[in-house]
FIVO-371358 format. One record per residue (C-alpha): residue number from 0; x, y, z. Coordinates in steps of 0.2 Angstrom, whole numbers, plus 5000, padded with zeros to 4 digits. Layout:
<pts>
PT  NUM  X  Y  Z
...
</pts>
This chain:
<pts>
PT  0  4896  5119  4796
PT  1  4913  5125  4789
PT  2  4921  5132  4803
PT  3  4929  5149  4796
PT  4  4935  5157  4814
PT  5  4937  5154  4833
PT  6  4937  5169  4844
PT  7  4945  5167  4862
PT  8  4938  5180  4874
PT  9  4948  5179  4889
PT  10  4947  5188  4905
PT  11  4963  5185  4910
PT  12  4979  5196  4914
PT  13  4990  5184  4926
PT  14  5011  5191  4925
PT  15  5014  5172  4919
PT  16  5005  5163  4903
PT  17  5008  5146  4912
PT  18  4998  5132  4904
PT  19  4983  5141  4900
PT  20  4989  5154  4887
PT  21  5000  5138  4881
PT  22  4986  5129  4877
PT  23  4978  5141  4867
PT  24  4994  5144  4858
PT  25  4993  5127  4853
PT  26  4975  5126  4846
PT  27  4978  5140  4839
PT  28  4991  5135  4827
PT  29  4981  5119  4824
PT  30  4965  5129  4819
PT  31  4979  5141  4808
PT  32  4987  5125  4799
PT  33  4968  5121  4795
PT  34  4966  5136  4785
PT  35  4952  5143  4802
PT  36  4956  5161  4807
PT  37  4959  5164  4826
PT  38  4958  5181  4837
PT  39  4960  5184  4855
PT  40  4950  5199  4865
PT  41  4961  5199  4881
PT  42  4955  5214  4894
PT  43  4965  5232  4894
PT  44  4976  5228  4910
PT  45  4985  5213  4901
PT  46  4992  5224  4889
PT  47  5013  5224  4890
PT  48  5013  5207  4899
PT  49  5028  5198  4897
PT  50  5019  5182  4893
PT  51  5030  5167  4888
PT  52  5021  5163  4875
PT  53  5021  5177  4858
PT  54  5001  5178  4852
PT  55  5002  5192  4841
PT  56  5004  5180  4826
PT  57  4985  5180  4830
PT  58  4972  5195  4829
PT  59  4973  5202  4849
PT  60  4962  5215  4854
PT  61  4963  5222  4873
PT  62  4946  5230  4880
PT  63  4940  5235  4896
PT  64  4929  5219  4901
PT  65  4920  5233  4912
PT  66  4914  5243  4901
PT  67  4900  5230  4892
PT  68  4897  5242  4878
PT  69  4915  5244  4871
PT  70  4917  5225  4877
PT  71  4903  5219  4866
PT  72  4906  5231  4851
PT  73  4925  5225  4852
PT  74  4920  5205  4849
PT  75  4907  5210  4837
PT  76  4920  5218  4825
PT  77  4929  5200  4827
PT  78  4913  5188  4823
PT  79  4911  5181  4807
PT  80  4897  5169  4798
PT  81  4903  5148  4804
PT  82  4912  5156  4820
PT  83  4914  5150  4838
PT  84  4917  5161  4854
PT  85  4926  5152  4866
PT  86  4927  5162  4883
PT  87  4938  5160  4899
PT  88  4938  5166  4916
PT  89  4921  5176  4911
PT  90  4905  5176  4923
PT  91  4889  5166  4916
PT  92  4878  5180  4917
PT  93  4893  5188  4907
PT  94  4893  5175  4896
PT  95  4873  5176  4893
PT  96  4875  5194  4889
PT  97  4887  5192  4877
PT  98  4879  5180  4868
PT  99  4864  5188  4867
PT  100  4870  5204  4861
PT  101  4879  5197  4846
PT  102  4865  5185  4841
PT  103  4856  5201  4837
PT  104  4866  5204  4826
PT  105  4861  5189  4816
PT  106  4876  5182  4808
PT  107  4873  5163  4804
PT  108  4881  5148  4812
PT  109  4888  5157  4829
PT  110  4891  5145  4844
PT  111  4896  5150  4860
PT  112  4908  5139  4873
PT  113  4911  5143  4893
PT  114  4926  5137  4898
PT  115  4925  5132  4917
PT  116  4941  5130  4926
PT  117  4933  5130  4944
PT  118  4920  5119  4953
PT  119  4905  5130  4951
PT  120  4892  5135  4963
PT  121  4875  5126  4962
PT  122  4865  5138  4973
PT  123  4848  5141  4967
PT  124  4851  5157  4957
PT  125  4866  5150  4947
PT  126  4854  5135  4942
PT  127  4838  5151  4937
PT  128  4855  5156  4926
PT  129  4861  5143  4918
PT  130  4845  5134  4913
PT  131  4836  5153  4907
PT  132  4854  5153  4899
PT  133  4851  5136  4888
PT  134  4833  5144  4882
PT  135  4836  5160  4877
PT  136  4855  5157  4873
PT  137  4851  5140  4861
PT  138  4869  5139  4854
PT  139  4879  5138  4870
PT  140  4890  5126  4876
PT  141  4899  5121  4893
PT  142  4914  5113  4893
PT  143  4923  5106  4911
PT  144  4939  5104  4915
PT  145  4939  5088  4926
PT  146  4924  5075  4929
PT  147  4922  5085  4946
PT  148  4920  5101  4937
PT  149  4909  5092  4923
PT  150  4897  5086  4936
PT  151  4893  5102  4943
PT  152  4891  5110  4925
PT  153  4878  5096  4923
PT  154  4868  5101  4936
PT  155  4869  5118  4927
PT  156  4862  5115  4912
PT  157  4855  5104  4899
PT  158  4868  5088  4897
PT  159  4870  5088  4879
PT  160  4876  5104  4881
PT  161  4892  5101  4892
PT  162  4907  5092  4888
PT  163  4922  5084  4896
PT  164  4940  5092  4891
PT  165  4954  5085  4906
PT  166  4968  5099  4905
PT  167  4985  5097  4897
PT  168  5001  5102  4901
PT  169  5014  5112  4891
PT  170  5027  5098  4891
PT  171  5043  5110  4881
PT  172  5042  5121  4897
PT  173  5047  5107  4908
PT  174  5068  5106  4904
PT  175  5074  5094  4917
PT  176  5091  5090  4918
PT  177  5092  5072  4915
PT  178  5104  5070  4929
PT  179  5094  5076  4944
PT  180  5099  5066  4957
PT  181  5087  5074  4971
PT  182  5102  5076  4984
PT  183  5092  5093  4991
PT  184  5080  5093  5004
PT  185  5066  5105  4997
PT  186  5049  5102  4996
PT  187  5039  5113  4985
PT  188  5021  5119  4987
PT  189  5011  5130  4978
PT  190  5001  5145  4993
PT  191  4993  5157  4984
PT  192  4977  5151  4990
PT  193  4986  5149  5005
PT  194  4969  5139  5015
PT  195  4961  5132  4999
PT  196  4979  5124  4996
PT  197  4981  5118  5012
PT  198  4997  5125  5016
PT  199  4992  5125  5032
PT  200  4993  5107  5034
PT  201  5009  5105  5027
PT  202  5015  5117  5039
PT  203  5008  5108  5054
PT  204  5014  5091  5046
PT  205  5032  5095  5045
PT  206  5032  5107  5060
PT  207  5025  5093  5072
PT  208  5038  5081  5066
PT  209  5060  5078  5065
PT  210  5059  5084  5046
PT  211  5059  5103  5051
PT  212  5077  5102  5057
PT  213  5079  5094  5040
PT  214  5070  5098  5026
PT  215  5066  5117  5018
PT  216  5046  5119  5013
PT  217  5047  5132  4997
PT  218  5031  5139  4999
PT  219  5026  5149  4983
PT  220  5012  5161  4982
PT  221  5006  5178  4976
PT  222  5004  5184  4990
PT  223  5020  5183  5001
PT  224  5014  5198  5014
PT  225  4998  5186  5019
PT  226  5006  5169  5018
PT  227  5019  5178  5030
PT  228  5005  5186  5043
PT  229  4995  5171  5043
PT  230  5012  5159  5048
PT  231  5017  5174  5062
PT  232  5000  5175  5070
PT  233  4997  5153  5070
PT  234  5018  5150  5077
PT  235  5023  5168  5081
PT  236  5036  5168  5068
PT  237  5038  5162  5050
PT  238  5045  5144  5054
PT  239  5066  5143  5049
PT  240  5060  5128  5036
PT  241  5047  5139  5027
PT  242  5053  5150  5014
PT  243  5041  5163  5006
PT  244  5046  5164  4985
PT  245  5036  5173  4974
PT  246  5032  5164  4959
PT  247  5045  5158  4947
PT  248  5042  5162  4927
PT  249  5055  5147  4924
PT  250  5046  5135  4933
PT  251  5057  5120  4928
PT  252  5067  5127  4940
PT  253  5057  5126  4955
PT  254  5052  5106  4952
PT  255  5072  5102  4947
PT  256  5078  5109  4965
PT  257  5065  5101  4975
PT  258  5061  5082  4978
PT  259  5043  5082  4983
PT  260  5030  5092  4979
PT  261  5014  5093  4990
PT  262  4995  5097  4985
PT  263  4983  5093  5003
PT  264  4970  5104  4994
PT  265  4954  5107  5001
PT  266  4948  5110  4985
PT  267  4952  5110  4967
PT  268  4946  5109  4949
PT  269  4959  5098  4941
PT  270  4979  5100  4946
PT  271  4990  5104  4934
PT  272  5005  5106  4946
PT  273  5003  5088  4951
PT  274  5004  5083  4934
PT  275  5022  5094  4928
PT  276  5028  5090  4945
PT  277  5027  5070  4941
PT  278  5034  5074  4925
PT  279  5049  5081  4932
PT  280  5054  5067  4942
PT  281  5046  5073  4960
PT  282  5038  5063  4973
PT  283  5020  5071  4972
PT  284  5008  5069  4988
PT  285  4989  5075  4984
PT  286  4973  5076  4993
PT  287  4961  5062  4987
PT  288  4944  5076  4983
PT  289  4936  5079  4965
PT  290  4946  5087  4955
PT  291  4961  5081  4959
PT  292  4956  5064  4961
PT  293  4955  5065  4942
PT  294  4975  5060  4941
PT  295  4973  5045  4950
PT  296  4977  5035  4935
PT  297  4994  5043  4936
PT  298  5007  5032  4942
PT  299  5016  5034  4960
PT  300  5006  5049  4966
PT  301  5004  5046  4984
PT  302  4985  5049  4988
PT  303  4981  5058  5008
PT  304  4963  5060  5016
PT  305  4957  5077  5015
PT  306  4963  5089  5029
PT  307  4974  5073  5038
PT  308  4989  5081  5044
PT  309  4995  5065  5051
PT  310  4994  5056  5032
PT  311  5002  5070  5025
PT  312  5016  5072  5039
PT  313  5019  5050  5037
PT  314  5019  5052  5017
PT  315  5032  5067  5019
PT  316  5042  5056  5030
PT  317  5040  5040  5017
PT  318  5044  5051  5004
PT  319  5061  5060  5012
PT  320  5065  5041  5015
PT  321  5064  5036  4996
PT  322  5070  5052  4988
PT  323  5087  5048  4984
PT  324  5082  5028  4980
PT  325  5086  5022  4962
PT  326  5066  5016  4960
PT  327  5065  5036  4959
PT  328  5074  5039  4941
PT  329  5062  5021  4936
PT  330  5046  5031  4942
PT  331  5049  5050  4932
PT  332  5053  5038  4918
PT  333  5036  5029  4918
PT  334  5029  5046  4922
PT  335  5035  5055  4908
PT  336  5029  5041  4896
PT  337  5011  5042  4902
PT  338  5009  5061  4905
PT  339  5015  5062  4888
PT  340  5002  5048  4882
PT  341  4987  5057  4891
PT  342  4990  5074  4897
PT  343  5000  5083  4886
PT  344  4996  5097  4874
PT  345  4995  5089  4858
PT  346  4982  5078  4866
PT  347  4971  5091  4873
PT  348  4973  5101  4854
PT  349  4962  5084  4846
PT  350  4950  5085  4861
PT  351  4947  5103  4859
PT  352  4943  5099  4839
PT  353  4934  5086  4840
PT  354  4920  5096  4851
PT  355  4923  5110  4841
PT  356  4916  5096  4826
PT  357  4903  5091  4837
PT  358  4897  5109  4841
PT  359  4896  5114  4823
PT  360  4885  5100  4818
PT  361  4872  5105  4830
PT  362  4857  5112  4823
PT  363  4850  5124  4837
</pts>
């Protein structure tokens, strides 16, 4: 098939693009250079976002997700013969619906793609779902963002219908001053999922040790007002070496003024902080579950038990020790080299393609 064009329907309206809108910005301008139209459907509440990234070079449309038949209708007016819908952040039976309701409209040599960002469920109904979904819904296809969230997605659906596509990260937004020298005492964590992050332990972990009269724990999150009721009713009060920051749209600015970055998640689909935060020359501590476990080929992450506050709180302490040694400059240097090598953006582009082949030379 000669792909003509590549619609991405994305339920998606965050304040900040982050890596996800630059991702798409990227394959985007690849599928352009390679003469393949691009359009996005994005839902009604994104309109007047200040995203980082300028898509309107592209065909956007903004729908309400809601209202199925203005929704379908919308992305119909978009689909062409030898096209591909690539969805994010939309519901499988969402995703069934939508396929189903343009294939009756007949146009030749449509595929569809779910994107899965998180691990999925694997109750009984999601599997009625997804396997009714591969019969009736014949040209679909599943792609994963990690090994962990591949695996789940296997037991989903058919396996020659789900592909592997590790994350990237958008490597121009991290500006680092090449003379950070670490001399601050900040250690930076990301809370909006304030349990599933497990900013609870790193908490505990500093709070039950000599660091809290020492170091500052930025804890950033979407949700300030909770992050600050949960802290007050667990110690009393927010603890003098938390700081509640909402989110930053510079984020360079966050990983330059700290010198470790914590991730004790309980869960999580791959970790893209753990990867920019290596980049930027940050001591990185991370939980060693699925998902995240996928970065253990990155060099000088330190790797923690799940839910061990007393691995995290010695691995805080190890790290504070190191933070201002010379092997530190020696380690974001290696860092940067094989982040740029495996994880960055350009990468991820010629992954994305190369399925995108794959898809449209399979005869459904």
């Amino acid at each position: 098939m000669n792909l003509k064009r590549v619609i991405y329907v994305c339920n998606f309206a965050a304040n900040y693009g982050g890596n996800f809108l630059s991702s798409l910005y990227n394959v985007a301008k690849k599928l352009s250079e390679k003469q393949v139209e691009v359009s996005f459907v994005f839902p009604d509440n994104a309109i007047g976002k200040n995203w980082e990234v300028n898509l309107e070079q592209f065909n956007v449309k903004y729908v309400d997700f809601n209202n199925s038949v203005f929704f379908l209708n919308t992305v119909k007016k978009l689909v062409t013969d030898n096209c591909i819908i690539h969805t994010h952040f939309l519901n499988e039976k969402s995703f069934l619906k939508l396929g189903l309701g343009i294939n009756k409209f007949g146009f030749k040599n449509v595929n569809f793609v779910y994107h899965e960002h998180m691990v999925p469920s694997i109750e009984l109904k999601y599997k009625i779902i997804g396997y009714s979904g591969d019969i009736i819904l014949r040209n679909s296809y599943y792609i994963g963002v990690s090994p962990a969230v591949k695996k789940e997605l296997e037991k989903l659906h058919f396996n020659n219908r789900t592909f592997l596509l590790t994350n990237g990260i958008d490597i121009k937004r991290l500006n680092f001053e090449e003379n950070k020298t670490h001399k601050n005492n900040n250690i930076l964590i990301f809370a909006s999922a304030y349990y599933r992050k497990g900013t609870d332990l790193a908490v505990e972990a500093i709070n039950s040790c000599r660091l809290r009269d020492k170091v500052q724990l930025i804890l950033v999150t979407h949700n300030p007002v909770e992050a600050q009721s949960i802290l007050e009713k667990h110690y009393g009060l927010v603890p003098k070496f938390v700081k509640i920051v909402p989110p930053y749209k510079n984020i360079a600015l966050l990983y330059q003024n700290s010198f470790l970055f914590l991730s004790p998640s309980r869960s999580e689909a791959f970790g893209y902080a753990n990867l920019e935060s290596a980049y930027s020359g940050n001591q990185v501590i991370a939980s060693n579950i699925p998902g995240q476990s996928t970065l253990k080929n990155v060099p000088y992450i330190t790797w923690i038990s799940k839910n061990s506050v007393s691995e995290l709180q010695k691995a805080i302490m190890d790290a504070y020790k190191n933070k201002d040694s010379d092997n530190i400059k020696q380690q974001k240097l290696e860092n940067n080299k094989f982040i740029t090598a495996n994880y960055s953006l350009d990468n991820w582009t010629i992954k994305l393609l190369e399925i995108y082949k794959k898809i449209s030379n399979i005869k459904n």
